[in-house]
TIDO-898388 format. One record per residue: residue number from 0; residue in one letter; y, x, z of N, C-alpha, C in turn. Coordinates in pm, whole numbers. Example, Ala and Ser with C-alpha at 12.3 -4.5 7.8 and 13.67 -1.06 7.14 Angstrom:
# residues 2
  resi  resn    n.c2    n.c1    n.c3   ca.c2   ca.c1   ca.c3    c.c2    c.c1    c.c3
     0     A    -569    1319     780    -450    1230     780    -330    1320     780
     1     S    -225    1285     708    -106    1367     714       3    1290     787
//
This chain:
# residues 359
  resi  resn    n.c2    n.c1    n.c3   ca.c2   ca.c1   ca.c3    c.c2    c.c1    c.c3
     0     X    -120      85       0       0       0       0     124      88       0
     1     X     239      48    -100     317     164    -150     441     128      26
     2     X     511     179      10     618     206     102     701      70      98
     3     X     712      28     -34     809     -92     -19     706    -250     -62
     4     X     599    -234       4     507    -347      17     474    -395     133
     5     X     464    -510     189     355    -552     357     300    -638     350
     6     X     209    -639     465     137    -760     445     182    -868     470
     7     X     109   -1015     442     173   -1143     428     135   -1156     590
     8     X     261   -1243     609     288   -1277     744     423   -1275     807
     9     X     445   -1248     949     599   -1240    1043     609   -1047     979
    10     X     677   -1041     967     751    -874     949     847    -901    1069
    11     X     827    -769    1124     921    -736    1252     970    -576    1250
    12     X    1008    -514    1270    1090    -378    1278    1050    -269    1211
    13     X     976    -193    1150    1016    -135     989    1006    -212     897
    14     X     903    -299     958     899    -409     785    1004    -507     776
    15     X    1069    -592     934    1195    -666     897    1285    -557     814
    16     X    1341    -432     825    1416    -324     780    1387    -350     620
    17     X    1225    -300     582    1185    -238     442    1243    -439     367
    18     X    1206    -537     433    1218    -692     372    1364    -682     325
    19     X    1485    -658     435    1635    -618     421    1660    -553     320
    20     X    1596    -435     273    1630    -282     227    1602    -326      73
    21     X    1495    -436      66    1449    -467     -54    1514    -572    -148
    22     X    1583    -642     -47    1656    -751    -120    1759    -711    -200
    23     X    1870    -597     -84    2004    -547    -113    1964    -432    -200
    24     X    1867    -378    -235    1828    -279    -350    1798    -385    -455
    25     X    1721    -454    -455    1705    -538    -575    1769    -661    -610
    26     X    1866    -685    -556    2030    -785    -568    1977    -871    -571
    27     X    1883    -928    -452    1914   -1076    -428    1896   -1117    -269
    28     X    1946   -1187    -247    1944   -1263     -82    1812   -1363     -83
    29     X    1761   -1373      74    1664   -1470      92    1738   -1545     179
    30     X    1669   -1731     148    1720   -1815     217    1653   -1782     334
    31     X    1734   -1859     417    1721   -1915     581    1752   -2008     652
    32     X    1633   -2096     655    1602   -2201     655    1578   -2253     831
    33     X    1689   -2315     880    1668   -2424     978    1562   -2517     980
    34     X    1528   -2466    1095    1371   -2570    1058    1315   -2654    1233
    35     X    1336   -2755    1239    1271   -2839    1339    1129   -2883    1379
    36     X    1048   -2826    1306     892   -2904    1396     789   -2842    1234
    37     X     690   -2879    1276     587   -2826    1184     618   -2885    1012
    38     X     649   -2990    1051     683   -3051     866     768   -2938     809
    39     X     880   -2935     868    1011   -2853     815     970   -2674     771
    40     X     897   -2635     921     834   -2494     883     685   -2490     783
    41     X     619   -2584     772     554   -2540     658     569   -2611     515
    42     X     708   -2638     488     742   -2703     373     802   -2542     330
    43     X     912   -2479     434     943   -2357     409     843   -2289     357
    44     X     767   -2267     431     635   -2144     368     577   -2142     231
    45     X     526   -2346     215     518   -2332      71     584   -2343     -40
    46     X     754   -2368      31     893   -2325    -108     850   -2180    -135
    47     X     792   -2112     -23     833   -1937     -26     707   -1872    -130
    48     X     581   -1931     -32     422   -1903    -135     482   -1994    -307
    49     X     515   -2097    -314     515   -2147    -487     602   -2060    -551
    50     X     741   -1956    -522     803   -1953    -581     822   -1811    -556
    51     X     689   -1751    -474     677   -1609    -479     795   -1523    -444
    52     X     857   -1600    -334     969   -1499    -274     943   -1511    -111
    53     X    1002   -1406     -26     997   -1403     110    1104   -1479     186
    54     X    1127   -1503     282    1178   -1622     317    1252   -1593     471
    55     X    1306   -1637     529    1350   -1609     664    1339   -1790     700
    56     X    1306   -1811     864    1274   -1943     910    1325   -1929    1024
    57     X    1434   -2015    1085    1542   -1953    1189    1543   -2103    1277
    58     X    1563   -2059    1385    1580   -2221    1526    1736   -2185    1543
    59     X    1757   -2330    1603    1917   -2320    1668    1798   -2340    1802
    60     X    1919   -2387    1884    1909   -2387    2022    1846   -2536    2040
    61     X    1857   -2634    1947    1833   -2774    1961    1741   -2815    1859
    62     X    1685   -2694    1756    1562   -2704    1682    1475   -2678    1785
    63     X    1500   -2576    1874    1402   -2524    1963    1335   -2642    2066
    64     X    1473   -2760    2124    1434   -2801    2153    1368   -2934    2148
    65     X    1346   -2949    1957    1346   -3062    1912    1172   -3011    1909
    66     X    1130   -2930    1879    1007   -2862    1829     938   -2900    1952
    67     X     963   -2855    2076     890   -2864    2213     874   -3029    2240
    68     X     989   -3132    2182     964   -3241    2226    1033   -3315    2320
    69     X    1126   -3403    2287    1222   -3490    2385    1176   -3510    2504
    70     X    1030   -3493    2550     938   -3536    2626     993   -3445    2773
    71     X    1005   -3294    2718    1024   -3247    2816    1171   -3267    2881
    72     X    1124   -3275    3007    1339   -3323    3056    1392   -3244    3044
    73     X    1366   -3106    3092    1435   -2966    3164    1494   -2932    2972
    74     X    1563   -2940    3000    1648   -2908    2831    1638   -2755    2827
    75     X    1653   -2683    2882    1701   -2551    2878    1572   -2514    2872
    76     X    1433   -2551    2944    1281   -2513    2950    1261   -2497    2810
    77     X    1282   -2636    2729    1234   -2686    2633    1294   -2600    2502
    78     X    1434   -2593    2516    1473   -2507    2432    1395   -2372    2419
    79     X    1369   -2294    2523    1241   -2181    2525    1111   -2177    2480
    80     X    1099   -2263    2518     921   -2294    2496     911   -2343    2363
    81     X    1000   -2399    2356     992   -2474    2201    1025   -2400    2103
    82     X    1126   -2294    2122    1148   -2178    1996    1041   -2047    1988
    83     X     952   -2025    2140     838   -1942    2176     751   -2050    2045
    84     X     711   -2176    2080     614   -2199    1991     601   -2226    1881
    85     X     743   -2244    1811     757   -2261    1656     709   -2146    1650
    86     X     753   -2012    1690     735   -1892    1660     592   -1838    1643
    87     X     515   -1869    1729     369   -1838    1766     321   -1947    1631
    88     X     358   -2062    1615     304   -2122    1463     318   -2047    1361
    89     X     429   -2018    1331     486   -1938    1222     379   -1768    1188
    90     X     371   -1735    1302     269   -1601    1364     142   -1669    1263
    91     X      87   -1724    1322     -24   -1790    1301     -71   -1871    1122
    92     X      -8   -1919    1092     -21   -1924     991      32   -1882     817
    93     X     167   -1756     891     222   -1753     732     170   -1641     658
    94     X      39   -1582     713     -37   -1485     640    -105   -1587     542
    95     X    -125   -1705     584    -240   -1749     506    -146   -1808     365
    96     X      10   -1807     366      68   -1807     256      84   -1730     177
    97     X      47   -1583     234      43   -1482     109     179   -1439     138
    98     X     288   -1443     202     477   -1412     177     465   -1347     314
    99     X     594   -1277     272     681   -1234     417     777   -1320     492
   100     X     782   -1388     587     846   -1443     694     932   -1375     760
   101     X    1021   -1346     794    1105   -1300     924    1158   -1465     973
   102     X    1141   -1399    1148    1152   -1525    1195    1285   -1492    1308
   103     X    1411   -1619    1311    1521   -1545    1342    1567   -1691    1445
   104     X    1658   -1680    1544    1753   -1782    1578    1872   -1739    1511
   105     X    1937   -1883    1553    2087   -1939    1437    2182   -1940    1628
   106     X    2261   -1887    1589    2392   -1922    1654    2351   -1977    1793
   107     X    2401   -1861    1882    2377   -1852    1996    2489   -1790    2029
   108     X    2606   -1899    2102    2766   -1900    2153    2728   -1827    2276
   109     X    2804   -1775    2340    2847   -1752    2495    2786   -1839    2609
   110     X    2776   -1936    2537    2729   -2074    2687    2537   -2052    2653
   111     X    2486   -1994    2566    2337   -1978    2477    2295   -1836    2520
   112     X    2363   -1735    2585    2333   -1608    2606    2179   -1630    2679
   113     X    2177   -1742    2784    2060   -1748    2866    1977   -1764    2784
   114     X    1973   -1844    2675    1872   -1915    2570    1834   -1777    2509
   115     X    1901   -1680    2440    1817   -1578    2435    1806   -1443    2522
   116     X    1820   -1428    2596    1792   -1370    2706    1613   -1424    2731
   117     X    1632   -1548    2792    1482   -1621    2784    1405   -1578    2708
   118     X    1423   -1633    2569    1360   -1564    2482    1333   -1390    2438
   119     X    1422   -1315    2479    1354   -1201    2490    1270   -1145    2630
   120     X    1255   -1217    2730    1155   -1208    2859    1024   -1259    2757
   121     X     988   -1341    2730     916   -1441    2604     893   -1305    2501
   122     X     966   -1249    2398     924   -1131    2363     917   -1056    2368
   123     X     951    -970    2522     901    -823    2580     732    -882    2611
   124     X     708    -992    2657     543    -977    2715     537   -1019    2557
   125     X     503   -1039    2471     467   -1103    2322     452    -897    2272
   126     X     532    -863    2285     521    -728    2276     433    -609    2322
   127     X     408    -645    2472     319    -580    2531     188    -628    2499
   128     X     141    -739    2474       4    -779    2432      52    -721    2275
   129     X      63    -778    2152      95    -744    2010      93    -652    1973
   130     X     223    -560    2048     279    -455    1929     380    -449    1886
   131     X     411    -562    1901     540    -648    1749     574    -791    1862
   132     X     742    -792    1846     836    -864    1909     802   -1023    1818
   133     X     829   -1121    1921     790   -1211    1882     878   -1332    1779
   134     X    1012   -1266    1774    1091   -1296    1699    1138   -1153    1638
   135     X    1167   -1158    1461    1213   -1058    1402    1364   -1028    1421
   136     X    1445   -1117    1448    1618   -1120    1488    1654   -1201    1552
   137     X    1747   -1248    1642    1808   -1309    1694    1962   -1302    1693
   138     X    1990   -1410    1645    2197   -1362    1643    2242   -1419    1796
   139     X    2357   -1397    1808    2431   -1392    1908    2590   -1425    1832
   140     X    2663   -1542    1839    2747   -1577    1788    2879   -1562    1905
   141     X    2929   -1499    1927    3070   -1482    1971    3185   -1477    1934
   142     X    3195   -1532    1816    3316   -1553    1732    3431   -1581    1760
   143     X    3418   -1675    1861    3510   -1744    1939    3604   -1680    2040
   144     X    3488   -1584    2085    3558   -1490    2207    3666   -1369    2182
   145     X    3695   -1305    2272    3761   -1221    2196    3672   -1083    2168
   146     X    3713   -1008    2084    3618    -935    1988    3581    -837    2056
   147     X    3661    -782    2184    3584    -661    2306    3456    -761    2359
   148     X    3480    -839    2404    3374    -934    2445    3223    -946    2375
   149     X    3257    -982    2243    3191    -971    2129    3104    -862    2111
   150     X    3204    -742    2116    3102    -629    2064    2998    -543    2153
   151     X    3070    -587    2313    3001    -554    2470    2879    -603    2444
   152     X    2908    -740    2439    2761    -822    2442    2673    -819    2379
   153     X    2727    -765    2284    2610    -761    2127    2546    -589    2166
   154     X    2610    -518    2194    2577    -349    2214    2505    -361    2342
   155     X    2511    -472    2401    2407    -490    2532    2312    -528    2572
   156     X    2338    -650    2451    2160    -743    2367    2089    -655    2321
   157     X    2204    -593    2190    2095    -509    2144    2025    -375    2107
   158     X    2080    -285    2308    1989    -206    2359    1847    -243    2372
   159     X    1835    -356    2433    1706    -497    2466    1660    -504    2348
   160     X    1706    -528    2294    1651    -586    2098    1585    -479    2141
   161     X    1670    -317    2091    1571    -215    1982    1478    -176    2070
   162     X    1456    -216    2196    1322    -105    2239    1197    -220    2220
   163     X    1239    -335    2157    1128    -377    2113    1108    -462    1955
   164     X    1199    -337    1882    1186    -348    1794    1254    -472    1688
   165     X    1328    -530    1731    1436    -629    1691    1570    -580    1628
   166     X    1584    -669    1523    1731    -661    1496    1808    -768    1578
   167     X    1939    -738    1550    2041    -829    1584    2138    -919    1515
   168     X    2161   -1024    1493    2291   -1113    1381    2402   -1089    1484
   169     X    2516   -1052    1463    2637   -1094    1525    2689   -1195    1433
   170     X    2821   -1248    1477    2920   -1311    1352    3108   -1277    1418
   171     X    3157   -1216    1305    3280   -1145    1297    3382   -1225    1180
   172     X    3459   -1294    1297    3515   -1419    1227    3509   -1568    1244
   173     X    3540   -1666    1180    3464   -1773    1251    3443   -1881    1154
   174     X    3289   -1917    1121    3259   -1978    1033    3242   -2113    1037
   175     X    3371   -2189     982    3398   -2317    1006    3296   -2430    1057
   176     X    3326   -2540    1039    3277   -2687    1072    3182   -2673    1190
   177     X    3057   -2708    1190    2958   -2776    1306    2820   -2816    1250
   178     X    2724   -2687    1371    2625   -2669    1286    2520   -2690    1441
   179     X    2475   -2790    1460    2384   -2788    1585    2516   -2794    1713
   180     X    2546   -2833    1723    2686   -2850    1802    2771   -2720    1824
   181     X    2768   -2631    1774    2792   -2483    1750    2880   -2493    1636
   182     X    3008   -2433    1654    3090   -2439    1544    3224   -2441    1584
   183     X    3272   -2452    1496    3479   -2453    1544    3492   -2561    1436
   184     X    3634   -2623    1494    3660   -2723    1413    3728   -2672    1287
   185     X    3751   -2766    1159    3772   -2739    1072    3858   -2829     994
   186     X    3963   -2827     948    4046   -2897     895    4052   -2861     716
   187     X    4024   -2972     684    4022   -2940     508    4106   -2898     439
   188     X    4122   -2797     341    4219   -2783     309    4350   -2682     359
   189     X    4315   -2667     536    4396   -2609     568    4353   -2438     532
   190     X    4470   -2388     543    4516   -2236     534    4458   -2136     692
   191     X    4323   -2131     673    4288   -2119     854    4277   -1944     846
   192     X    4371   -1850     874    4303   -1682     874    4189   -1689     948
   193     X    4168   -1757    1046    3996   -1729    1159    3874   -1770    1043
   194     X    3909   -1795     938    3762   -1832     805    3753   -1695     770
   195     X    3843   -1560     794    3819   -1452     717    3821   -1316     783
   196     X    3721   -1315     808    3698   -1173     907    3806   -1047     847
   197     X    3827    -978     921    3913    -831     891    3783    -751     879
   198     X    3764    -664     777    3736    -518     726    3722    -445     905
   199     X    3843    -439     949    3869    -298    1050    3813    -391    1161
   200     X    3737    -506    1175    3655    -584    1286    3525    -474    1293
   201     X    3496    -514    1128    3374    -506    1101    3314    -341    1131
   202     X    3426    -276    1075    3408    -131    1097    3387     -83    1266
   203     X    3471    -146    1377    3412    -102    1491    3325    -198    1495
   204     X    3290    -274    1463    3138    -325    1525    3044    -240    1461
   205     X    3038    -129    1349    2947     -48    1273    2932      46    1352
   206     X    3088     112    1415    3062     238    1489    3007     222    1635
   207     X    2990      62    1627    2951      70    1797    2791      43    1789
   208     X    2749     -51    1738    2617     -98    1690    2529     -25    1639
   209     X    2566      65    1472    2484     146    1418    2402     248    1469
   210     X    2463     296    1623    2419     395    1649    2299     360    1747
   211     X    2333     240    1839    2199     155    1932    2058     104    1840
   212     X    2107      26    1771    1975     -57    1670    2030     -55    1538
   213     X    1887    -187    1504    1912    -247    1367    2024    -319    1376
   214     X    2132    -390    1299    2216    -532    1294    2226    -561    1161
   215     X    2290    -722    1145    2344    -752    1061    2480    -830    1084
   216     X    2548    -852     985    2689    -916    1051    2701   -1052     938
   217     X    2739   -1156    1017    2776   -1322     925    2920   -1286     949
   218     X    2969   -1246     835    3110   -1189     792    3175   -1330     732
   219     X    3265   -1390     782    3315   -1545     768    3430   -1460     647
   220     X    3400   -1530     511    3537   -1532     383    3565   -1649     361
   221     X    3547   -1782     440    3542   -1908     373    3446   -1974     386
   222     X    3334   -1979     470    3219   -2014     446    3227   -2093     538
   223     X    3173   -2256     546    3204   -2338     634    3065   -2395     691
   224     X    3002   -2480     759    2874   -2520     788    2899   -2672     717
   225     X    2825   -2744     671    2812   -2863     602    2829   -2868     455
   226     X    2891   -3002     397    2941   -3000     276    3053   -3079     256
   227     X    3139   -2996     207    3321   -3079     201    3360   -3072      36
   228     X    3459   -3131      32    3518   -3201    -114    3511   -3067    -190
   229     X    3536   -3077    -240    3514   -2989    -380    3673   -2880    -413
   230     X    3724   -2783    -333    3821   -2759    -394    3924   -2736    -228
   231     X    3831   -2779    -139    3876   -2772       2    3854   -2625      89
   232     X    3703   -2587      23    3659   -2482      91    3680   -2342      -6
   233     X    3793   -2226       1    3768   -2158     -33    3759   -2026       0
   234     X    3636   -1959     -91    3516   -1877     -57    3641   -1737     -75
   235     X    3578   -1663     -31    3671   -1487     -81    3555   -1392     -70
   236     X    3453   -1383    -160    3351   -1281    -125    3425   -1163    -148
   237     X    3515   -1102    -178    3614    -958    -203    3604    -881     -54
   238     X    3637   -1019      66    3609    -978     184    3503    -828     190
   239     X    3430    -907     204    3260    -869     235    3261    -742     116
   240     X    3317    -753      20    3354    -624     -73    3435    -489      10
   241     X    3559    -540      84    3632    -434     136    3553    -424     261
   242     X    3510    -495     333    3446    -424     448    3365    -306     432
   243     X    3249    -335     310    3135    -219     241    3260     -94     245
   244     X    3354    -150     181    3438      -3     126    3472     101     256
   245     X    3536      33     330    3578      62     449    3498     121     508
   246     X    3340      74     539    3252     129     628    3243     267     582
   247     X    3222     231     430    3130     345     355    3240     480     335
   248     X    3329     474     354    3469     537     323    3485     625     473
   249     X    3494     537     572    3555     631     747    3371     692     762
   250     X    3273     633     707    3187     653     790    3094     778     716
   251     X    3063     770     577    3044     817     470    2889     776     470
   252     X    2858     677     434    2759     657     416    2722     623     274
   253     X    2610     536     218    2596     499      78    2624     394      79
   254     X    2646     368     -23    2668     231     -99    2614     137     -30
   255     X    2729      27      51    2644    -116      84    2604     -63     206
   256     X    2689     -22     313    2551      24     443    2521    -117     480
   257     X    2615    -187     507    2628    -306     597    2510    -442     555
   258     X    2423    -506     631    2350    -541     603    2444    -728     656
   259     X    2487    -779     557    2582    -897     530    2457   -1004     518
   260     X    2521   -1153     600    2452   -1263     599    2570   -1357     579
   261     X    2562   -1487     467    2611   -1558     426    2550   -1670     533
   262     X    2697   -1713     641    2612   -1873     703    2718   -1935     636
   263     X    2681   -2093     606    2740   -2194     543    2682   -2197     388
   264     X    2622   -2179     348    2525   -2189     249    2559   -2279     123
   265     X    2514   -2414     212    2484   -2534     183    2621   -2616     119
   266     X    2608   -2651     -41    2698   -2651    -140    2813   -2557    -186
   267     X    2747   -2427    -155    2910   -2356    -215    2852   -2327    -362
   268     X    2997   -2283    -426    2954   -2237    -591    2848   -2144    -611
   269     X    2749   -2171    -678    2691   -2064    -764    2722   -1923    -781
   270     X    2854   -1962    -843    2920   -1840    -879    2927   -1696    -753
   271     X    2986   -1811    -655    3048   -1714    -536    2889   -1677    -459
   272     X    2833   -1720    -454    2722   -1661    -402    2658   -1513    -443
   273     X    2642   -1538    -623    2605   -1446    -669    2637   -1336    -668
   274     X    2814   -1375    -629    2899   -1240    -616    2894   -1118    -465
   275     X    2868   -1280    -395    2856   -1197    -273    2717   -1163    -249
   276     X    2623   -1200    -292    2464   -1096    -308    2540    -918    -349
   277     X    2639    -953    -451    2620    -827    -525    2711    -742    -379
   278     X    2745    -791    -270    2840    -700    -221    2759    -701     -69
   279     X    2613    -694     -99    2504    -641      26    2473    -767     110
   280     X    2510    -931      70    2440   -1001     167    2321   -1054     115
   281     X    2197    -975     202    2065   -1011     172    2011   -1151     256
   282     X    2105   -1258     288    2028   -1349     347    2149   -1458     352
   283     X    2132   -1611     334    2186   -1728     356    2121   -1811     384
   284     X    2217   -1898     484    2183   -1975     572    2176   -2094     524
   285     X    2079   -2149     497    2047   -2317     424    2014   -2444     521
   286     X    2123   -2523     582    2032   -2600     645    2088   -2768     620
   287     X    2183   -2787     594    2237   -2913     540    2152   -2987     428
   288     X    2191   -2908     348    2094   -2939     203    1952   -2951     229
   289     X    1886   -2867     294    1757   -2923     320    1731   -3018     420
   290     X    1798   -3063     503    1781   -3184     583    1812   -3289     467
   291     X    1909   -3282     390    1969   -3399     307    1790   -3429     223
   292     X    1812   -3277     176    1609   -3301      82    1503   -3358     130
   293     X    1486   -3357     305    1356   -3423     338    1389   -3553     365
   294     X    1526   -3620     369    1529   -3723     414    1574   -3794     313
   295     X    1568   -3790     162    1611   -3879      47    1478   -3925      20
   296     X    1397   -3878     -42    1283   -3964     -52    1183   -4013      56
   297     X    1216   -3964     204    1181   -4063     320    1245   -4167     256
   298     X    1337   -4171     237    1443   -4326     220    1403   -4368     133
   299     X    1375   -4342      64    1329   -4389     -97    1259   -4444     -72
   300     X    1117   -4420     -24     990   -4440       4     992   -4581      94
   301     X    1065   -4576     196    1102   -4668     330    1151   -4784     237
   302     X    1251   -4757     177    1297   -4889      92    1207   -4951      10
   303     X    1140   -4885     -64    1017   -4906    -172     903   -4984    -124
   304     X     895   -4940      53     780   -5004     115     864   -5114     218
   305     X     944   -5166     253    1042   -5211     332     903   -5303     410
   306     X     836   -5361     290     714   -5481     425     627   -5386     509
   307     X     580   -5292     447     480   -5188     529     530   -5127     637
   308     X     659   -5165     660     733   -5095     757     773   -5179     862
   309     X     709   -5304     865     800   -5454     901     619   -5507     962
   310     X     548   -5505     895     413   -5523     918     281   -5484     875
   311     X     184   -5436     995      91   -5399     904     -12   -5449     859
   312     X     -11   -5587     835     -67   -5702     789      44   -5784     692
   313     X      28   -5782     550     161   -5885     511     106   -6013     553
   314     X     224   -6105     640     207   -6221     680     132   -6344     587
   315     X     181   -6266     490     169   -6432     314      51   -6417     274
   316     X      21   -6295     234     -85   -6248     140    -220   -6152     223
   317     X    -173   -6147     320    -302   -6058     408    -272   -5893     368
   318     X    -246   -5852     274    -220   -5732     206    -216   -5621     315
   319     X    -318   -5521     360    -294   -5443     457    -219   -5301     414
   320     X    -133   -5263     507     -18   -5156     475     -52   -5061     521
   321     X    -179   -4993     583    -218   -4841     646    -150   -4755     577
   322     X    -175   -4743     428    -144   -4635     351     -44   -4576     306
   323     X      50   -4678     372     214   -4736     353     273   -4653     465
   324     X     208   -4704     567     323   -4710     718     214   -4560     769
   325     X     132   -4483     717      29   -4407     790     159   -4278     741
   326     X     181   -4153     889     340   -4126     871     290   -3965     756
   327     X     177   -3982     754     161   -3863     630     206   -3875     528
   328     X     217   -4056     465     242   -4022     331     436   -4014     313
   329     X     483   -4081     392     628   -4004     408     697   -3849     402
   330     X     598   -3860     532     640   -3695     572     613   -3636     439
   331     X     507   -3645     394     477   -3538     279     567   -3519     203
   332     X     619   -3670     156     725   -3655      35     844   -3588     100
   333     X     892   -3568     227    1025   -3500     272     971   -3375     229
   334     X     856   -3325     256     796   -3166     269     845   -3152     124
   335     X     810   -3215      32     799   -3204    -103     929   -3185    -144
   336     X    1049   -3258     -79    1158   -3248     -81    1275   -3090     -80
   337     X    1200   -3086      61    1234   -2944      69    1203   -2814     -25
   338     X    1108   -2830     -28    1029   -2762    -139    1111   -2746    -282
   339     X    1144   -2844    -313    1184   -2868    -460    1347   -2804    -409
   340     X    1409   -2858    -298    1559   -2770    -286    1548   -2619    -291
   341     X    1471   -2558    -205    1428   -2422    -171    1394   -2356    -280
   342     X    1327   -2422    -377    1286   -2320    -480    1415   -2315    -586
   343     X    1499   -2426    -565    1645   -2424    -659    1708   -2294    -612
   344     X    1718   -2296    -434    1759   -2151    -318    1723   -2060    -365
   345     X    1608   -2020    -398    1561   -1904    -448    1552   -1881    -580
   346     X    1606   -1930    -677    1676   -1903    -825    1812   -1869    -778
   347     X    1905   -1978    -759    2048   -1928    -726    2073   -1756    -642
   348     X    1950   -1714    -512    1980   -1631    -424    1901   -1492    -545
   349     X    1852   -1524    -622    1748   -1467    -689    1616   -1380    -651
   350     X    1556   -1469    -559    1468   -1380    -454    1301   -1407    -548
   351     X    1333   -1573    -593    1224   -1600    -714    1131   -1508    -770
   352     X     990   -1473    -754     925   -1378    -791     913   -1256    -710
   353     X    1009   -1242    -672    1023   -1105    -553     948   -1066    -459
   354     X     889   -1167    -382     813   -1103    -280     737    -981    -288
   355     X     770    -862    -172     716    -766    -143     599    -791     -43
   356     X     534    -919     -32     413    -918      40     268    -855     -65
   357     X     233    -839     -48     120    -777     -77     -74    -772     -13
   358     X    -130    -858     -47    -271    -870      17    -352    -779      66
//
């Protein structure tokens, strides 16, 4: 197996690295996909196995605790346990897709530090049995705070990260709307400087970070969470251009050190995406659009069957509705849903065909 191949499954710390190293060498980004409960994560896997690209599969704080189950009261338990066991699923079955997985949390504010904290107690013992950390990244969103704050906390996580082999997401800037109740508000249209990170942010977070671990940075040019009018949200991938320059310039490194993540994904131009692949972001954040995908032809379906859903006996005709109201044949079509968005994700990101997994 050559150097820039691995096996199918979770990749965690040279191989999360070689998955990174491979995208931004071969100009394209992999989606990253918000995902709530087993439908959502193995619809991901088989967008990733049909369309022969590697994939990233990421929890918020309220996927985590949607996964574990309303059932449990202790919210904060549930949030743990529930992002521990998406994770241990994900472990478990994405070899048998043949792809590479990295498995990541989404946006974790200041008030969420405990949430991963937890979770790395959860993957230091995942580590000591394994080998390999039980999540491949975890971000830490401090956007909000002020940027000493920011870069303390992140250079303090992720001492913790690297001795067990983890990267880190920060975010430098602040990437509009509301994403899992996480977010800053956002006014359309308006003229907001906090949508556009500074270059000289980014550069001390390089000289402070690069030297502890792995990182990556969600460098905000415009990028908002949801989907707004057409002509409201605008993108500046040039950003994410002068930061590269900057790094690569005080620091002297090669081309592209900075390992760039696009959050807000979900409906921006074509165009601007492609541009900002070309300026080192190997990963975007998809999660609007694919909620919108699993839940259009639920609806479809629901409307189509409106009596099977009302009774499972038709009152008039006797007509029995098992096959109707039985919740596989729904769910499936959302799975299918996703599927069909994701593999659009991976043409636009151009990851299509790419996978460096290898049998």
């Amino acid at each position: 197996m050559s150097d820039n191949t691995l096996k199918p499954g979770v990749v965690t710390g040279e191989g999360y690295k070689t998955l990174v190293e491979a995208a931004k060498s071969g100009g394209y980004a992999l989606p990253a996909v918000n995902v709530t409960g087993t439908n959502t994560i193995n619809a991901v896997m088989e967008a990733a196995a049909e369309a022969n690209s590697d994939i990233i599969i990421q929890l918020s704080n309220s996927g985590g605790q949607f996964y574990a189950g309303r059932g449990i009261k202790d919210a904060f338990k549930a949030k743990v346990v529930g992002s521990v066991a998406a994770a241990q699923h994900v472990h478990l079955l994405a070899e048998y897709y043949g792809i590479c997985v990295a498995m990541h949390t989404d946006h974790a504010n200041k008030a969420l530090i405990p949430w991963i904290e937890a979770l790395l107690d959860e993957g230091e013992k995942y580590y000591q049995q394994h080998g390999k950390p039980l999540y491949s990244s975890h971000m830490l969103d401090l956007s909000a705070d002020p940027i000493d704050f920011n870069l303390s906390e992140s250079a303090r996580l992720l001492e913790r990260m690297a001795k067990i082999d983890m990267s880190l997401e920060i975010e430098l800037g602040v990437t509009g709307g509301e994403e899992d109740g996480i977010g800053s508000e956002f006014e359309e249209g308006a003229d907001n400087s906090k949508l556009y990170t500074q270059p000289e942010d980014v550069l001390r977070a390089y000289e402070l970070l690069n030297p502890i671990g792995h990182f990556s940075v969600a460098a905000s040019f415009g990028n908002v969470h949801g989907v707004y009018k057409p002509g409201n949200v605008k993108l500046r991938p040039e950003i994410l251009k002068n930061s590269q320059a900057l790094v690569q310039q005080t620091c002297g490194t090669g081309n592209n050190p900075l390992h760039l993540v696009f959050h807000g994904g979900s409906g921006s131009e074509k165009a601007k995406i492609h541009e900002a692949v070309g300026y080192g972001v190997f990963k975007m954040n998809i999660d609007t659009d694919t909620q919108f995908a699993f839940s259009k032809p639920v609806g479809k379906f629901v409307h189509e069957h409106a009596r099977a859903f009302a009774y499972q006996v038709d009152p008039e005709d006797g007509t029995p509705y098992k096959k109707q109201y039985d919740p596989r044949a729904y769910l499936r079509l959302g799975e299918e849903g996703i599927v069909a968005r994701l593999l659009e994700a991976c043409e636009d990101l151009g990851s299509r065909g790419k996978s460096i997994a290898r049998g």
